[in-house]
C-alpha positions as CSV (number, residue, x, y, z in Angstrom):
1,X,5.8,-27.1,66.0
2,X,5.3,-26.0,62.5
3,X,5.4,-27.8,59.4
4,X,6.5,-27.0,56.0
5,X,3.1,-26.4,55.0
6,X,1.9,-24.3,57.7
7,X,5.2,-22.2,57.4
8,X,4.4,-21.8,53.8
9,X,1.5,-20.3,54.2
10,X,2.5,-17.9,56.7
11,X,5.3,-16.6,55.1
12,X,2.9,-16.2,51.7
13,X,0.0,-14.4,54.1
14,X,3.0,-12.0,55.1
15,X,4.2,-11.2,52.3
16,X,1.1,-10.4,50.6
17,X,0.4,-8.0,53.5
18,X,3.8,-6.1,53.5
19,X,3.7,-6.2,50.2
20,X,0.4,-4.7,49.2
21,X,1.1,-1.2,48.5
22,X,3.9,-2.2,46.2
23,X,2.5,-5.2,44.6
24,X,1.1,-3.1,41.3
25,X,4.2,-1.8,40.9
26,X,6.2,-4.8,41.0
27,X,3.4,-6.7,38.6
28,X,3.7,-3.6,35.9
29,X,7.5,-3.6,36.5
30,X,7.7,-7.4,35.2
31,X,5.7,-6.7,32.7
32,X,7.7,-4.3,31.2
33,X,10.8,-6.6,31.9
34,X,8.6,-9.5,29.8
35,X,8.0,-7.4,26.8
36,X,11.3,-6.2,26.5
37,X,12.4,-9.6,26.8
38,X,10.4,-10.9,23.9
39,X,11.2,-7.7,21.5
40,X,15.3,-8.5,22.2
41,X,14.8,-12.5,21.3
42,X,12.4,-11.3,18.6
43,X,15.3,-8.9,17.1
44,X,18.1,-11.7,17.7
45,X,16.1,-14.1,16.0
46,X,15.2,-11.8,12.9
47,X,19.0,-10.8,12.8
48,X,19.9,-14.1,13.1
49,X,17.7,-15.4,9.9
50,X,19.0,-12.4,7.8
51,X,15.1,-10.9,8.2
52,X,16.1,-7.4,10.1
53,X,14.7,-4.6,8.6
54,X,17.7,-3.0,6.4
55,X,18.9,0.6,8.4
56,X,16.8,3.4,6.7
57,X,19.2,5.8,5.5
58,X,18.1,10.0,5.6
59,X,20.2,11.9,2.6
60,X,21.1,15.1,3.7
61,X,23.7,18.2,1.6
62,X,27.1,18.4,3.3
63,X,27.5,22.4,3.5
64,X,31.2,23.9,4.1
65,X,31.6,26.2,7.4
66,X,30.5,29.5,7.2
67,X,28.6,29.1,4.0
68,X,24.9,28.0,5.0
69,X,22.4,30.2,6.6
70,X,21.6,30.6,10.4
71,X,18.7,29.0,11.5
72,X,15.9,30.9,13.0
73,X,16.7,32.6,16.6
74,X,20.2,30.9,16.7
75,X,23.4,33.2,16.8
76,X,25.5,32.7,13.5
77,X,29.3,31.2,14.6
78,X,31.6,34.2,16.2
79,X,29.0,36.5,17.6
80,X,29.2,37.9,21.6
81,X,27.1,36.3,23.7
82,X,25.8,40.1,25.0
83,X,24.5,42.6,22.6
């Protein structure tokens, strides 16, 4: 009969076989999973000591309906879809 050990090691040598062809992607997969991981505590521990980066704010002109300009090879507001 088999031990514990012995069985150990078997189920370890199988694995690695069936698992050969997908072993780089699982590897690069959990990578991925770690360094997300570490950016999300990262953030919650930034946000949580009040040292987030404040929101960067873009100031932009409000312009009414039908007063600004069309841009470049868009159809202005109204106009058939075939000439």
């Amino acid at each position: 009969m088999f031990g514990l050990s012995e069985f150990a090691i078997i189920l370890i040598v199988v694995i690695a076989v069936i698992g050969m062809k997908k072993l780089p992607e699982l590897t690069r997969s959990a990578g991925k999973a770690a360094r997300i991981l570490q950016a999300e505590a990262r953030a919650a521990k930034d946000e949580e000591a009040g040292t987030a980066p404040a929101p960067r704010v873009v100031q932009g002109e409000i312009v009414p309906p039908g007063t600004g300009t069309t841009p470049p090879g868009a159809r202005a507001a109204g106009t058939p879809d075939h000439p």
